[in-house]
N, C-alpha and C positions, 0 to 999 in steps of 0.2 A: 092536333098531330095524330096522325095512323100511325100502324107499321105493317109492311107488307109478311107473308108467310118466312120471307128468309128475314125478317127482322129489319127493315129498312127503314128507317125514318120517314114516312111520304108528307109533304105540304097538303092540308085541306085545298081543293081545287080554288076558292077564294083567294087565301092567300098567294097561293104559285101565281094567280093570274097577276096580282099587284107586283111581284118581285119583278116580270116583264114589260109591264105596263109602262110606257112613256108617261102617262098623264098623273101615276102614284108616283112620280121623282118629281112632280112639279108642287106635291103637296109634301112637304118638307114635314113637318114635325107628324107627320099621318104614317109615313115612311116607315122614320125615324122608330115610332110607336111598332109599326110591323117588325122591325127587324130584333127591336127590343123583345120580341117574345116570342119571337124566335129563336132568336139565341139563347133565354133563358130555354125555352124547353131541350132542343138539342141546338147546337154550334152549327151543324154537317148534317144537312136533313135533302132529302131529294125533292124537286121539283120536275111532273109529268106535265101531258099536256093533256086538257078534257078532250083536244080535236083529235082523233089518231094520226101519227102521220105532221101533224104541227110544226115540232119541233123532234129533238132528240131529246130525250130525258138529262137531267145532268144535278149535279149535286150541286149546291149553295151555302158557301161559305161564309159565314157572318162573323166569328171569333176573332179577334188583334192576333194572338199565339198560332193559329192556324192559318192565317193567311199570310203570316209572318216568313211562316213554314214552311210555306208551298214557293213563295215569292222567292224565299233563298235557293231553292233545291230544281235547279233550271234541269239537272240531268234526271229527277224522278216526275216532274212533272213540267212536259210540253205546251213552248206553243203551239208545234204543229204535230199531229196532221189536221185535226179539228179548227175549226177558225176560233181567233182570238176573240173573237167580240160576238157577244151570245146574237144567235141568227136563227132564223125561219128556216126550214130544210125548203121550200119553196125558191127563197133566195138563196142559198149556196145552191143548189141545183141551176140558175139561174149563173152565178158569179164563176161555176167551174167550168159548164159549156161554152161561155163568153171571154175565158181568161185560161182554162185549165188550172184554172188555184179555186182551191174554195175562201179563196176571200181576195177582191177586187185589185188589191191593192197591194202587193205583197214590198213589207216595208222593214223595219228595225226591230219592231213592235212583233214580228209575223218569226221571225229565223230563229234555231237554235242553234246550238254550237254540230259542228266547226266554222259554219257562215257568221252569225250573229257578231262574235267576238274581233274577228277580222273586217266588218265591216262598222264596227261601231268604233273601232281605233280609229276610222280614218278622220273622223273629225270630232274624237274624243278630246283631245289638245284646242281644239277649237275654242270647246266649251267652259273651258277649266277659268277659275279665278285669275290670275295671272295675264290671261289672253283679254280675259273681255277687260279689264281696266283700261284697254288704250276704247274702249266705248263709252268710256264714262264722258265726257265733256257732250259727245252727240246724247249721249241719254237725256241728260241734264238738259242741252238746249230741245229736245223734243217735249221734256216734261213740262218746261215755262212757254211753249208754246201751246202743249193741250192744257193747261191753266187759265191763258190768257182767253181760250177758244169757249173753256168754259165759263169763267165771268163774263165774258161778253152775252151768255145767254139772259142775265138778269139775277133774280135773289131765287129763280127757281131754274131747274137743271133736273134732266134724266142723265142719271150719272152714268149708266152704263153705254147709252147714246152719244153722248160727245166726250167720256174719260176713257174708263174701262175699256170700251170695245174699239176705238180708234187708236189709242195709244200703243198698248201690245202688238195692234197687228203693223202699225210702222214700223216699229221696233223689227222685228219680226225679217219685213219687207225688206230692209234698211241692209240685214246682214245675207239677205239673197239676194241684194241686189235688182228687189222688181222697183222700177220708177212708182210715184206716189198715182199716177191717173192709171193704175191697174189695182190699186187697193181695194176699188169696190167690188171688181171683180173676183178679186182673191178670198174677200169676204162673202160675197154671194153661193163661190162654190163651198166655201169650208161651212157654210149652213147647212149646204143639201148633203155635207157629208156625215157632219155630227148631230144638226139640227133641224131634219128633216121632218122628224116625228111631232114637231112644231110647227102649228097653222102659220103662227106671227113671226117666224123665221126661215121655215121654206120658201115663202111665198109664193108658193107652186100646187098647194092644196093636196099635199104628201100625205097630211096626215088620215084624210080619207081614201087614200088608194091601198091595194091589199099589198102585201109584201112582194111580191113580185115586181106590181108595179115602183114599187119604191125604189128598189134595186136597180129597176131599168133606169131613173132618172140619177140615183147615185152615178150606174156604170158611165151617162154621161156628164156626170162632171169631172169624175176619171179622167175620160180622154179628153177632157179638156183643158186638165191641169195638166197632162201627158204633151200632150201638145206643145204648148206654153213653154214648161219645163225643157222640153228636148229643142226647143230655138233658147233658152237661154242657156243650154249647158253647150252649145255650137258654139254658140258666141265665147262664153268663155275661155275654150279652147283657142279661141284664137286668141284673143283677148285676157288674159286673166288676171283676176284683180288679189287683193286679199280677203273676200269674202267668201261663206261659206260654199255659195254657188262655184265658185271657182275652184274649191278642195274638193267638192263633189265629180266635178265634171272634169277631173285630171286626174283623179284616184285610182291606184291600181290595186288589185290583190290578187297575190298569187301570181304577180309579173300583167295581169289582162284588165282592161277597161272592165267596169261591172256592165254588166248586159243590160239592156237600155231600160226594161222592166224596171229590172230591181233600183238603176238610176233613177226613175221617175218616183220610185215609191219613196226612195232615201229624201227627194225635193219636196213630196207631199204630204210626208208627214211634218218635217221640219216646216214647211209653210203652214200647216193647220194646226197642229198639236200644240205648236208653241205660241201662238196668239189666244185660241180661246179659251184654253184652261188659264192662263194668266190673266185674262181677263175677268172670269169668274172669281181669281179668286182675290183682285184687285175689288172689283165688286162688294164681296162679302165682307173683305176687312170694314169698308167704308161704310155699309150699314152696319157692322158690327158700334164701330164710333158715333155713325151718327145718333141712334138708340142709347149712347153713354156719354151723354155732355161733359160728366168731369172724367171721364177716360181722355178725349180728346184734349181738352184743358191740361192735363198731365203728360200726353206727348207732345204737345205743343214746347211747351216747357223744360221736356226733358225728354230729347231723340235718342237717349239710350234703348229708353222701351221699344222704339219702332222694329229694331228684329224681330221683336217678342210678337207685335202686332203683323207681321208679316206671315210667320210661321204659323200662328194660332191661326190667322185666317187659311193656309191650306190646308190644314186639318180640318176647320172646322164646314169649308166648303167642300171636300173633296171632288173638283171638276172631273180629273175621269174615277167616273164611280162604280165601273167595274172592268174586269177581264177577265178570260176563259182561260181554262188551262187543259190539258189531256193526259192521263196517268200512263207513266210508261209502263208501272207494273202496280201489283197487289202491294196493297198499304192498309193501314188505318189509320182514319182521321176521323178526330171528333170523335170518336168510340160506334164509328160507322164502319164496315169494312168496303173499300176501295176497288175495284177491281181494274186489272190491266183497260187498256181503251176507255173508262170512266171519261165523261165531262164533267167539268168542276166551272163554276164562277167563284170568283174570288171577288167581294162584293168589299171596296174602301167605303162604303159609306159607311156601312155595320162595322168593318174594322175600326174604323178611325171616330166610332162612336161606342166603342166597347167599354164599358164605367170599371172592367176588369184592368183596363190599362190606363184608361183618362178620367178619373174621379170628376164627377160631374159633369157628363160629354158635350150638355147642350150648351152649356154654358161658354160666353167666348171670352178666354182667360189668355191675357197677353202676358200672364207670367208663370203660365203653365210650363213644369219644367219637373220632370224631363218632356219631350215632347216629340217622343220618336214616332212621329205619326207613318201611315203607309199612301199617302196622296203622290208621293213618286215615284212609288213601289219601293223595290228592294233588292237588291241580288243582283243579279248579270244584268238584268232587265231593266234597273233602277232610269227613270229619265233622267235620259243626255245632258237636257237643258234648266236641272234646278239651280243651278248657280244664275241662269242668267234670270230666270226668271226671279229671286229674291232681289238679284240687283235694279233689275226693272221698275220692282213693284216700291223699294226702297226710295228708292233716286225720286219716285212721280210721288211719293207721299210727303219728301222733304220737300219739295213746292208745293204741295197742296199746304202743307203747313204752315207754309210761309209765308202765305198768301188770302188764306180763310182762316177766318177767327173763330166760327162756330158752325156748326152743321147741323139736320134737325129733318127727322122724316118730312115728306111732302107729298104725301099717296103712300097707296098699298105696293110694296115690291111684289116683280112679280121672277117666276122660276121658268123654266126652260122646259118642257116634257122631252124629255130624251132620256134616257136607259144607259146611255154612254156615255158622253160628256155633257156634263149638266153645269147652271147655274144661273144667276140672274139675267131677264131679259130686260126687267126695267127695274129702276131704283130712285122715285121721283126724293130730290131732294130740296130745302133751301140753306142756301149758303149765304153765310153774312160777311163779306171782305173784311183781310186785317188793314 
């Protein structure tokens, strides 16, 4: 660690490069290890770029207490004008002459108040406990059908291939209403949106093109969710049902239809965001178990623990494992000082591996408690859909219970390279039928 003449914390250029790096989120305890000593030396230290011109410089935040901080205080610290999700100046140059937003997509994730608050009511009721329990019976018959999809494959199984990653995104599908012979396509684009930076998930050889090019192929699968999305918010309109697509695409604020933009961004974050972080983190619980034969033997036996194993695993995965934020004014954090326009990451991986708030962070403790982890953020911002996502994740483990007696690695799991939302690609397991 430096520090520049006005006293700045700076990253050794080594380190800043891994904080960016897609290919250091795929090596998980290498990470882990960076961020641990970084935070030990300062919390709130800046990261430059060795290229001039790269990027914008911005501050990195690793501390639970500090990103606790920033996460609550929506009016000191923005998400806009800066994009939320740390970017190449290459690519925002790219995304604002294509869109006029510096970021593709402008969604729930993107607004602050006065917007943000007004449009996240609209299908805030949506998402609440109460509403989703009339989805429990389809939960339930979707989970003993991806069960059934999985013993059919034999005593061995990539879990995140026919569990985790199919299951969420029905789910998903089910409350927008897209028919099931569109789900590969749903999942092809939310690859090139989150998982680009991944050879074995773009499928498009992303990860060797320069960020421009990246951008170019992101911007089309935009407009191809945009597309999509604006024939099915038609339909609705004429048609509507009671799903979410329907509350979308009849929603008023302020007395006027939301402008077709910001409708597509409201349909493409809820089609992506809410399948692959739950997936991830469906994922992680299940090698969490399978690594711990009498853990598994103990919820089998006693489904009280299973909240406990639900929660632990999104902390201990943190699927989006970061976000940007922009200072409205002069602060200090971290015993940095702050200035007005600063970029800031607010990095959940470091947060929600802070041993300041989670006493032994790597470890995965299904009776970690308290357990106020930051994987859904916090604050105004806090994600829409964690209710559904616990029920989701809940419902498919009380069938897997119920139905496998024992579970037990089968290969190396593998991780995701991506900087934004990370998490298992593969998770070879063998499963022994109850």
């Amino acid at each position: 660690m430096s520090a520049d003449r006005n006293g700045e914390a700076i990253l050794p250029g080594d380190v800043a490069r891994r904080v960016i790096d897609p290919h250091a989120y795929a090596e998980w305890d290498g990470l882990l290890d960076t961020f641990d000593a970084i935070r030990a030396a300062t919390p709130v230290a800046k990261v430059q770029p060795d290229t001039p011109g790269l990027f914008d410089p911005f501050w990195l935040v690793t501390s639970y207490d500090d990103v606790m901080r920033i996460s609550k205080d929506n009016a000191a610290f923005l998400n806009n004008p800066r994009p939320v999700v740390f970017s190449f100046n290459q690519a925002i140059e790219f995304s604002r002459a294509a869109t006029g937003s510096n970021m593709l997509v402008d969604s729930l994730v993107v607004f602050d108040a006065p917007i943000h608050p007004k449009y996240r009511k609209l299908t805030q009721e949506w998402f609440m406990p109460r509403n989703l329990a009339r989805l429990e019976d389809e939960l339930r018959a979707l989970a003993a059908r991806t069960v059934d999809r999985m013993l059919e494959q034999g005593t061995e199984v990539d879990f995140v291939r026919h569990v985790s990653g199919p299951y969420p995104l029905r789910v998903v599908m089910q409350i927008l209403g897209v028919p099931p012979e569109d789900e590969f396509r749903m999942q092809m684009l939310t690859q090139q949106l989150f998982g680009g930076q991944d050879k074995d998930l773009s499928g498009s050889g992303m990860d060797q093109m320069t960020p421009e090019q990246v951008v170019q192929i992101v911007a089309g699968a935009v407009k191809t969710f945009e597309d999509y999305f604006a024939a099915l918010a038609e339909d609705r309109r004429r048609n509507p049902t009671e799903d979410v697509a329907s509350v979308i695409a009849n929603a008023l604020v302020d007395g006027e239809p939301l402008p077709p933009r910001d409708m597509a961004g409201y349909y493409i974050i809820v089609a992506t965001a809410g399948h692959d972080t739950t997936s991830a983190s469906t994922a992680g619980a299940m090698q969490a178990l399978a690594r711990d034969p009498e853990q598994y033997v103990r919820v089998r036996a006693d489904r009280s623990l299973l909240p406990g194993i639900v929660e632990e695993a999104i902390r201990w995965t943190s699927p989006v494992q970061h976000f940007m934020r922009t200072a409205a004014e002069d602060c200090e954090l971290g015993g940095q000082r702050i200035a007005k326009g600063d970029w800031l990451m607010i990095n959940y991986v470091a947060a929600n591996h802070d041993p300041a708030q989670f006493p032994d962070p790597r470890r995965f403790d299904a009776a970690r408690s308290p357990n106020r982890h930051l994987a859904f953020g916090a604050g105004a911002h806090q994600c829409l859909g964690l209710h559904l996502a616990r029920l989701e994740m809940k419902i498919l483990f009380e069938a897997i219970l119920d139905r496998v007696a024992a579970v037990e690695p089968a290969g190396e799991a593998k991780r995701a390279s991506s900087t934004f939302v990370g998490g298992l690609k593969t998770l070879p397991l063998r499963v022994t039928p109850a």
